[in-house]
Structure formats: structure tokens, C-alpha cells
C-alpha positions in Angstrom: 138.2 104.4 73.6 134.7 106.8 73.2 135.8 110.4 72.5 134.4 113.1 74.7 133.0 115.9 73.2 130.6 119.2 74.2 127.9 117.7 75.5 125.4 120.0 72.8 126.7 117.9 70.2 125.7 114.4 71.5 122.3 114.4 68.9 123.6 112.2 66.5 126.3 112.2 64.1 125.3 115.2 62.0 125.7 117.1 65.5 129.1 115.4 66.0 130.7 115.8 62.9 130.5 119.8 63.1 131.6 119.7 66.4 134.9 117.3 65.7 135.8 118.9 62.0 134.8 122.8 61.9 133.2 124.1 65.1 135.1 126.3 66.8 138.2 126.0 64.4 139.6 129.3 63.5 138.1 130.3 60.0 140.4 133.3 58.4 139.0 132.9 54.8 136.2 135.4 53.7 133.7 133.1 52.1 133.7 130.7 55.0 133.3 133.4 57.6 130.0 134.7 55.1 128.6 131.3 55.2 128.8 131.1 58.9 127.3 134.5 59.5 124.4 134.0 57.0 123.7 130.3 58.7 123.7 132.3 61.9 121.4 134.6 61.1 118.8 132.5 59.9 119.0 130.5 63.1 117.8 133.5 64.9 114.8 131.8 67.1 115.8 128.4 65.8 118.2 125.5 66.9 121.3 125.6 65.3 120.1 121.6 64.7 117.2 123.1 62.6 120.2 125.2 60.6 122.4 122.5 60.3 120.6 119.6 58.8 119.2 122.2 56.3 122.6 123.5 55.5 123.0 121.7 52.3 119.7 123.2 51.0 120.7 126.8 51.7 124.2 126.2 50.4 122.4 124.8 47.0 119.3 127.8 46.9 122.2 130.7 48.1 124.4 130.5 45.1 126.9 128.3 47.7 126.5 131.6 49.8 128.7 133.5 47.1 128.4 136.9 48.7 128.9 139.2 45.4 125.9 137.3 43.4 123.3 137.4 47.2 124.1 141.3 46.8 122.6 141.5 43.2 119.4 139.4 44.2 116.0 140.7 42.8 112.8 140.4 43.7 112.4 137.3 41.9 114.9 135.4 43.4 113.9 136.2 47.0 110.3 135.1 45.8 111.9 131.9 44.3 113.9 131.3 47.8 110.6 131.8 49.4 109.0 129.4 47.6 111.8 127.2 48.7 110.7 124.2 51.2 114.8 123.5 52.1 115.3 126.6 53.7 114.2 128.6 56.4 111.4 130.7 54.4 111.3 134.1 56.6 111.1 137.1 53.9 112.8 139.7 56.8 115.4 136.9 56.8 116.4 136.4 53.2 116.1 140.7 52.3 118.7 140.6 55.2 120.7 138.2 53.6 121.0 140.0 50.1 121.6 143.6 52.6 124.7 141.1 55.0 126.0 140.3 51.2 125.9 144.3 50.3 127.1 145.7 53.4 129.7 142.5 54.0 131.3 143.5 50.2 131.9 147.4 51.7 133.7 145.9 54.6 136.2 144.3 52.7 136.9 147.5 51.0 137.4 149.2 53.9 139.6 147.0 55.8 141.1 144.7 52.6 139.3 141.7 53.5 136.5 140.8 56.1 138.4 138.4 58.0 140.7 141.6 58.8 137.9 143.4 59.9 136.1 140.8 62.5 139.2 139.4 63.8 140.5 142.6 64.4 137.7 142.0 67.3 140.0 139.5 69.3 143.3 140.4 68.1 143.4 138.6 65.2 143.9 135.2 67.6 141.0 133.0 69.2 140.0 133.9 72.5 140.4 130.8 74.8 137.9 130.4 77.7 138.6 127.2 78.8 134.9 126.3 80.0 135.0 123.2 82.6 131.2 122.5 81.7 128.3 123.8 79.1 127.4 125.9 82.2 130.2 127.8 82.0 129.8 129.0 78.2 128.2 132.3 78.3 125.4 133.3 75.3 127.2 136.6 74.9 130.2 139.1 75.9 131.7 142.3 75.5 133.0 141.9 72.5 130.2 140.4 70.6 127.9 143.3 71.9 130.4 146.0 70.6 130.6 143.3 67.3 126.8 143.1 66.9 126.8 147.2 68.2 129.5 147.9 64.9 128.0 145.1 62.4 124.5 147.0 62.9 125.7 150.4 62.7 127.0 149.3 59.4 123.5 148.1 58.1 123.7 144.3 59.0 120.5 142.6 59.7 119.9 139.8 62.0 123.1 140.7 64.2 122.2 140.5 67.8 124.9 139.9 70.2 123.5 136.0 70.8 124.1 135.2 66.7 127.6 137.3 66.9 128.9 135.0 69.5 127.9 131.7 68.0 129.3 132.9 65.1 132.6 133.7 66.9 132.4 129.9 68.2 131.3 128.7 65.3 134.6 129.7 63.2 137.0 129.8 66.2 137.0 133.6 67.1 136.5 132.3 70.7 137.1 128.2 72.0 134.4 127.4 73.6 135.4 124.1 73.7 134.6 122.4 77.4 138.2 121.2 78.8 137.6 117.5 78.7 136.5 117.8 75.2 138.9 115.9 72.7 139.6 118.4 70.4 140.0 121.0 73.6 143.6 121.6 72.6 
């Protein structure tokens, strides 16, 4: 029997497999919630497609997106990573990267761990909107403008309200999943 799924993910199987093993799963652990929000800002203008199939590359280029070496990148690393034809290679893009990494570090000492912080956004439980179709899934909400308002105000780059809610979908702040979707439940 042929699952059904979101219909964005249809593409081909790279599409599907983030859909049926990590999108929209609830992600609680810091460095997984950095990945996501650094893959989500460079997709800023792009498909998430275009993000995805290069995710491997900016894992491998990023340091695997560990957040405390980013935050100590010079000049010649942002030149190397510009010089870099796996990634995305948008200079206002990678300098936000290494300032996400600086300012993401001085959220966790605020509030013990990022995780803490952003969830504290929905209660620390996933939103569940129970879309009947792709129609229904809104681009933004309240809470990722005042999430995109905050994350600015702290010195985050790349933040608009569109990246902060496919972010939350992405690591299960909010299930967007459609209702006849397999993994729906």
C-alpha cells in the first residue's frame, strides 16, 4: 500500500526521506536546532530543494555546523567557504552564519540552553494545526513574527518570519503535517 505524504515532498526520494524521518519531528537538542536554523537561513530566496541536496556539503564546509568553532571564523575561512562550489556562496549569508553562531552561544547562557529558549515560544510542546491540504499551511504566524521580531533584536541575521516558521516545521515546533499524511499522528 503507497504511503501518503505532504504533497511538497513528492520530488523524489531525497524530498521524501526528510519528510518521512525528520521534518516536522520535534528537535529539543541544541546542535540540531543550529543546523536547522543555519540551513534555513541560507534558503532565504531559494527552495528548500536547492538547501537540501546541498546539505551534505555545508555540513562538511561548516565544521558539521558546530556552533562554538562558526563563532570563531576569520576572514580566511569565510573567503575559503566562498570559494566553496557545494554551498550557497552569498558573503551577507556566511558573516550571518558566524554572527547566528555568536549570538546563538549568548542565548544559551541566558536561558541554559537554546532549545529552552525557542521552545519556550509554543510552550515547550509542538503546536498542532491539523492542515486538511497544502493550502491550508500558512508561510507565517504570530508567533514566528514575535520569534523573528526577538531573534533580530538579539543580533540574528537572516531571521524573517517566513525562515522562523519553516524552521519551527522543520524541527516540529509546529505539525504542519496535512491530515491524511502517514506520519500525521
Amino acid at each position: 500500500m503507497e504511503k501518503i505524504r505532504c504533497g511538497w515532498c513528492e520530488k523524489d526520494d531525497l524530498y521524501r526521506k526528510y519528510h518521512d524521518e525528520e521534518w516536522g519531528r520535534p528537535v529539543y537538542d541544541d546542535d540540531t536546532i543550529f543546523e536547522f536554523l543555519i540551513l534555513e537561513s541560507f534558503q532565504a530566496g531559494l527552495s528548500w530543494y536547492t538547501i537540501l541536496s546541498k546539505r551534505e556539503n555545508f555540513r562538511k564546509a561548516f565544521d558539521h555546523f558546530d556552533y562554538k568553532k562558526i563563532a570563531l571564523y576569520t576572514e580566511e575561512k569565510i573567503e575559503e567557504l566562498m570559494n566553496d562550489p557545494g554551498i550557497i556562496r552569498n558573503r551577507l549569508k556566511i558573516n550571518a552564519t558566524v554572527t547566528n553562531a555568536q549570538r546563538f552561544q549568548e542565548i544559551q547562557k541566558e536561558f541554559g540552553s537554546f532549545s529552552k529558549y525557542i521552545w519556550g515560544f509554543v510552550g515547550g510542546k509542538p503546536l498542532d494545526n491539523r492542515p486538511k491540504t497544502l493550502s491550508d499551511v500558512p508561510a507565517v504566524t504570530e508567533i514566528s513574527d514575535a520569534l523573528s521580531k526577538d531573534l533580530k533584536k538579539r543580533g540574528f541575521k537572516f531571521m524573517g518570519s517566513t525562515v522562523v516558521y519553516a524552521h519551527m516545521q522543520a524541527t516540529g515546533m509546529v505539525n504542519d503535517h496535512i491530515e491524511s499524511c502517514f506520519i500525521r499522528d
